[in-house]
C-alpha positions as CSV (number, residue, x, y, z in Angstrom):
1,X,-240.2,182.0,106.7
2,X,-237.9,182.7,109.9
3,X,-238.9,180.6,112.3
4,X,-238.1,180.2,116.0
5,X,-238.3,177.1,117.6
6,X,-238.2,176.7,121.2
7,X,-238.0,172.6,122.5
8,X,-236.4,170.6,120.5
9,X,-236.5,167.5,122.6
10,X,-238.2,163.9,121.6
11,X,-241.0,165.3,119.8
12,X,-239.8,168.9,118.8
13,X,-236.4,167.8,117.4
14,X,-238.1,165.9,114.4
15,X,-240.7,168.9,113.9
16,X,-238.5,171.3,113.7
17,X,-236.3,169.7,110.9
18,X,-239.4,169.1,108.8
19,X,-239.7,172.5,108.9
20,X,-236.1,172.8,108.2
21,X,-236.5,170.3,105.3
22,X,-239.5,172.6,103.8
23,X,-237.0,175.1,103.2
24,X,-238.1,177.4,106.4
25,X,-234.8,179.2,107.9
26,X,-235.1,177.7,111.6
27,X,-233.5,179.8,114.5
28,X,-232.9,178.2,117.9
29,X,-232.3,179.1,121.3
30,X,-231.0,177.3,124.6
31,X,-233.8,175.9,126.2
32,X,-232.4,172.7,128.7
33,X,-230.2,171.3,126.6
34,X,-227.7,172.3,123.6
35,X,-229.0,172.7,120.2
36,X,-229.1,169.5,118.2
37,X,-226.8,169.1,115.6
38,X,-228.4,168.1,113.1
39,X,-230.6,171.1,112.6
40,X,-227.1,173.0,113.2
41,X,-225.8,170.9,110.7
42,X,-228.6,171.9,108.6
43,X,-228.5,175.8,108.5
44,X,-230.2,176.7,112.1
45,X,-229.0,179.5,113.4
46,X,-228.0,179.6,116.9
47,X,-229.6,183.1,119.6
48,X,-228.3,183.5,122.9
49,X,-232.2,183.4,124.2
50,X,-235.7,183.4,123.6
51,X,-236.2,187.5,123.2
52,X,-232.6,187.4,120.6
53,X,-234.1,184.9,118.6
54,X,-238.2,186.7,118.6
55,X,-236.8,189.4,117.7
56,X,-235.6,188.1,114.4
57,X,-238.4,185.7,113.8
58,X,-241.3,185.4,111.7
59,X,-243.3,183.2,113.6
60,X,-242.2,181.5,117.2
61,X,-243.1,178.4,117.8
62,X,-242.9,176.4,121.4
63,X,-243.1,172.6,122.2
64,X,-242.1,172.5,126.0
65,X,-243.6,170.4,128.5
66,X,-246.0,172.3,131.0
67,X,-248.1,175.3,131.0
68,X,-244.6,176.8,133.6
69,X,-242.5,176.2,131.3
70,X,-244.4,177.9,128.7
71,X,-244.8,180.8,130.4
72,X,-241.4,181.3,131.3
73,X,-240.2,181.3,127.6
74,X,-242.8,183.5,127.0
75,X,-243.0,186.3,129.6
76,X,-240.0,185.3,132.0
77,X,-236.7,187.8,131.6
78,X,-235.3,187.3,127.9
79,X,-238.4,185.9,127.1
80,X,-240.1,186.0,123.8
81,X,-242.5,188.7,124.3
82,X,-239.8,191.1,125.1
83,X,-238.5,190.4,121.4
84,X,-241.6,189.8,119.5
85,X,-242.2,192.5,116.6
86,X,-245.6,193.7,115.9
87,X,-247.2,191.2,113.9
88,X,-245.3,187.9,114.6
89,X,-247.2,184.8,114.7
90,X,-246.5,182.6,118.6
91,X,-247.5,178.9,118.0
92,X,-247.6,177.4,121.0
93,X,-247.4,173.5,119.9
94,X,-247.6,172.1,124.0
95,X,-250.0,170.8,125.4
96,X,-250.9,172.7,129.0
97,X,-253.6,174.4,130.4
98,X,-256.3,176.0,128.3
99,X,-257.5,179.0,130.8
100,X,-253.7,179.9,131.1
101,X,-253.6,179.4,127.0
102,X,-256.5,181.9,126.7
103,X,-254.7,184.7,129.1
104,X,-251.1,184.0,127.6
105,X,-253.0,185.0,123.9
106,X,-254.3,188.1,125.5
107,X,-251.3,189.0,127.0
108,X,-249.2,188.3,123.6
109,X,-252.2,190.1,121.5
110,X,-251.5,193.4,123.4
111,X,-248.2,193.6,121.9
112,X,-249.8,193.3,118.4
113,X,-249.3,189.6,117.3
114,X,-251.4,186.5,116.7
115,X,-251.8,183.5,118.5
116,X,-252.7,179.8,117.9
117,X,-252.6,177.1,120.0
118,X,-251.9,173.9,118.2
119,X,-250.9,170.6,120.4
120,X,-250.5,167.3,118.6
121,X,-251.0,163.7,119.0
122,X,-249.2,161.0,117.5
123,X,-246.4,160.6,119.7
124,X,-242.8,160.4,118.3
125,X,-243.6,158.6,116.0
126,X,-246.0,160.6,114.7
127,X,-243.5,163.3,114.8
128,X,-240.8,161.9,113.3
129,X,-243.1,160.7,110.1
130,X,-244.7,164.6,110.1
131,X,-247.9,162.6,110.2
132,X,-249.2,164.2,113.5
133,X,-252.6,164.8,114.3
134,X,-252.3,168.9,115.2
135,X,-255.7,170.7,117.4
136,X,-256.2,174.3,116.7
137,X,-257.4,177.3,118.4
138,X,-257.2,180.5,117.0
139,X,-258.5,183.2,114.4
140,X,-259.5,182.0,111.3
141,X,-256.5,184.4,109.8
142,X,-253.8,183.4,112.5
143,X,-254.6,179.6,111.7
144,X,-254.1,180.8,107.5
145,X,-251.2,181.8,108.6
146,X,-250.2,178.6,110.5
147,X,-251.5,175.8,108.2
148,X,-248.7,175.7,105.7
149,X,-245.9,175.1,108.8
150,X,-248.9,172.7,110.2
151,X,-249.1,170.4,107.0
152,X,-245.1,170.3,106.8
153,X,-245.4,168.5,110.5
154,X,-249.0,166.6,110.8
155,X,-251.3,165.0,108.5
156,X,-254.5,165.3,110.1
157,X,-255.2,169.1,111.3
158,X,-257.8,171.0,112.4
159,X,-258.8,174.3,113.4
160,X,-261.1,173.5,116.4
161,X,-262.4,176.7,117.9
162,X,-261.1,179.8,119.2
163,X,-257.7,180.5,121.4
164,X,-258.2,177.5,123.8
165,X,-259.9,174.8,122.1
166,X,-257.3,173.5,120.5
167,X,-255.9,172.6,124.4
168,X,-259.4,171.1,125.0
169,X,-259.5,168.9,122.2
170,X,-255.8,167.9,123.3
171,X,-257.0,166.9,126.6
172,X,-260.2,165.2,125.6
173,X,-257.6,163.0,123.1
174,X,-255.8,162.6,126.3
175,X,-258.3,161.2,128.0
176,X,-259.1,158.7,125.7
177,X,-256.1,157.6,124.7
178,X,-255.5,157.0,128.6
179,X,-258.1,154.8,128.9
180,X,-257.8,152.7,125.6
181,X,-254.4,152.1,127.2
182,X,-256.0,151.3,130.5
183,X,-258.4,148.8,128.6
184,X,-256.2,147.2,126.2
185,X,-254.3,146.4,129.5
186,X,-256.9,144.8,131.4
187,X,-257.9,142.6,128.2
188,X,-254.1,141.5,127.6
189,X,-253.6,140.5,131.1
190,X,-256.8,138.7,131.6
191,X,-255.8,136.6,128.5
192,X,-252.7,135.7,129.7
193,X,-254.2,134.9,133.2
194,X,-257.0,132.8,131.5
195,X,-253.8,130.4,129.7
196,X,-254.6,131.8,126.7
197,X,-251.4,133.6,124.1
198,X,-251.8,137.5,124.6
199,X,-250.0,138.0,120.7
200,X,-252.7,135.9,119.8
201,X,-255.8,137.7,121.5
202,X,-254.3,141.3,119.9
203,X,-254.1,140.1,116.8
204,X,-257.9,138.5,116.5
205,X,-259.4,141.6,118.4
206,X,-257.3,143.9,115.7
207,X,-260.0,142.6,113.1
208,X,-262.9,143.6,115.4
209,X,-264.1,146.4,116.4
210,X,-261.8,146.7,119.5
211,X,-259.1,147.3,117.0
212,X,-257.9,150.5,117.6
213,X,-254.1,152.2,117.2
214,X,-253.5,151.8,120.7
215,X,-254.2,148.0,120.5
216,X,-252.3,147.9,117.2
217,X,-249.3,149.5,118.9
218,X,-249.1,149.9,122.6
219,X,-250.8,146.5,123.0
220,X,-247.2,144.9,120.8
221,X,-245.4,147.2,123.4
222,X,-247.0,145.3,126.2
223,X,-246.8,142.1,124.9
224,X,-242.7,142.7,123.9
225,X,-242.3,144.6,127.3
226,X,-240.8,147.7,124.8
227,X,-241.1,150.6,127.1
228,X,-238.4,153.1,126.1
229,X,-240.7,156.3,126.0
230,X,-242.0,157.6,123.2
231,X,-244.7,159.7,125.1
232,X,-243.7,159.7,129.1
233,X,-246.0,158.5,132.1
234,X,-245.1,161.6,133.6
235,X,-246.4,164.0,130.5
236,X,-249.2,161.7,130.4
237,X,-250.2,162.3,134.2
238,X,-249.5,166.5,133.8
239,X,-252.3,166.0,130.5
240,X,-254.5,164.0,133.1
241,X,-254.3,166.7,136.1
242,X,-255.1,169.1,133.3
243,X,-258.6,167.4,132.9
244,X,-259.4,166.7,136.1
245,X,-258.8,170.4,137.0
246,X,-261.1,171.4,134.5
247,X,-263.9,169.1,135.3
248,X,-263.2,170.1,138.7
249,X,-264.0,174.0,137.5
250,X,-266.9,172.6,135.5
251,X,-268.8,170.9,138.2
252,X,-267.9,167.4,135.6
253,X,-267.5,163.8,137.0
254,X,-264.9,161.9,135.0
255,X,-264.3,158.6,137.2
256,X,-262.5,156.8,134.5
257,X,-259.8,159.4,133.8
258,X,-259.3,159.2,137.7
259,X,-258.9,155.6,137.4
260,X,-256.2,155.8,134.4
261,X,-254.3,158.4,136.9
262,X,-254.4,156.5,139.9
263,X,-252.8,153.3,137.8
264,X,-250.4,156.1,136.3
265,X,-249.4,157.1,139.8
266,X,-248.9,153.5,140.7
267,X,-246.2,153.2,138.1
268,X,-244.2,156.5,139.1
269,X,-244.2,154.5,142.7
270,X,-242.5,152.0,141.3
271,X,-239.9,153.9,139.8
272,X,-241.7,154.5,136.0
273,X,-242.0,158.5,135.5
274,X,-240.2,158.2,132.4
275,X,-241.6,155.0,131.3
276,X,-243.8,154.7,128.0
277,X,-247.3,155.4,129.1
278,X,-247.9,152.1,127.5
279,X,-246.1,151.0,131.0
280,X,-249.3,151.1,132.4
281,X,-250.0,147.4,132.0
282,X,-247.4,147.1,135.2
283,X,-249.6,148.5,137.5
284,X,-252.3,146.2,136.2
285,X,-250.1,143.4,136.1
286,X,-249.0,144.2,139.9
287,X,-252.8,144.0,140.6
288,X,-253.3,140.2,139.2
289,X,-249.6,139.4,140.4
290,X,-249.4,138.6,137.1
291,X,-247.0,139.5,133.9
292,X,-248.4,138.9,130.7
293,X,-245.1,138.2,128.9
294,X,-244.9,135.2,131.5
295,X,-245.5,132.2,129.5
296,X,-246.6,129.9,132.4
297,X,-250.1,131.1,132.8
């Protein structure tokens, strides 16, 4: 298939030349920053904007940051939708709002194409490997449609519900990826604090049933003080603000995703927007006055 893809940055860059490598034709267009050359290299061809390169797509896929930006490359002047032929597929692969998701479909289903919303987990690593984890929502005949492009990128996907639930699902993973990373935190530092070799603690617990990815990985992070972002505080904290909007709407308590964003908002204070969200540990490690990689307990 032609496909457009629009944000190509840590985690699109990789996605999009899996595709690339599955023998798609990938087409590109200037969204921040220049194309990368790799998927140049690699046959991409090159559109002066968004509506050039829907217009001679198959399907469109997006991977930006925020529900704006998303609607920008969707409805903004030389958007997609002023290209989009009857019958094109939009993926939208970011993970933003899911009320704005459900009127962006609408809007894009009145110029006769499908929709799916399909953000991932797994981080860039996860991207890089093609082994994300990729929540759906969609018709059962847009997400046929999608599945073969979705297996080339992700392992572990699933159509959830209808237009918007893939978002929901991406914001409940949110949530609880935010406050495994909150926990492993607090259990790392109190080790260290208690004298006791924090390596040592992650490794017994990884037996146990507080073993958990996040342990496995962003507790070695912590531990190595490795925070070069592979998933930023700052995308981290827009995911948050999406679920505590919602609950908000819903009349729903969620006290300990307003905890993880508080300690979140303590590391952009300090400077850590752009940080790994793994980073987190600082602001708990500014609380005890303690660092864990300190080896003087």
């Amino acid at each position: 298939m032609r496909i457009g893809f629009l944000g190509t940055g840590i985690m699109g860059r990789p996605m999009a030349g899996h595709l690339q490598a599955a023998g798609h034709e990938l087409l590109l267009a200037p969204h921040r920053s220049p194309a990368p050359e790799e998927l140049v290299a690699g046959g991409a061809t090159l559109h002066a904007s968004a509506r050039e390169l829907a217009a001679a797509a198959d399907v469109v896929i997006l991977m930006l940051p925020d529900t704006p930006d998303v609607e920008r490359a969707l409805f903004g002047e030389e958007g997609v939708v002023a290209g989009l032929r009857a019958g094109t597929l939009v993926i939208d692969m970011s993970s933003i709002d899911p009320i704005a998701t459900r009127d962006f479909a609408a809007r894009v289903a009145a110029v006769g194409c499908d929709y799916v919303d399909a953000p991932v987990s797994g981080g860039e690593v996860g991207a890089k490997a093609a082994t994300l984890t990729i929540m759906c929502g969609g018709s059962d005949t847009a997400f046929a449609r999608a599945e073969p492009l979705f297996r080339a990128m992700g392992k572990n996907v699933t159509l959830v519900g209808a237009v918007g639930a893939g978002q929901v699902a991406k914001v409940a993973n949110q949530i609880i990826v935010a406050l495994n990373i909150a926990a492993v935190g607090e259990a790392l530092v109190f080790a260290s604090k208690a004298g006791v070799d924090p390596d040592k603690v992650r490794a017994a617990l990884l037996g146990g049933f507080a073993g958990s990815r996040v342990l496995e990985v962003h507790g070695q992070r912590m531990i190595d003080r490795s925070f070069a972002p592979g998933f930023r505080i700052a995308l981290h904290q827009k995911d948050l603000n999406l679920a505590l909007g919602s609950a908000r709407s819903l009349g729903l308590a969620l006290p300990g995703t307003a905890g993880a964003q508080q300690l979140f908002s303590a590391c952009v204070a300090r400077g850590g927007a752009d940080w790994d969200h793994s980073a987190l540990v600082r602001a708990l490690e500014a609380l005890a006055d303690h660092d864990i990689a300190r080896t003087d307990a």
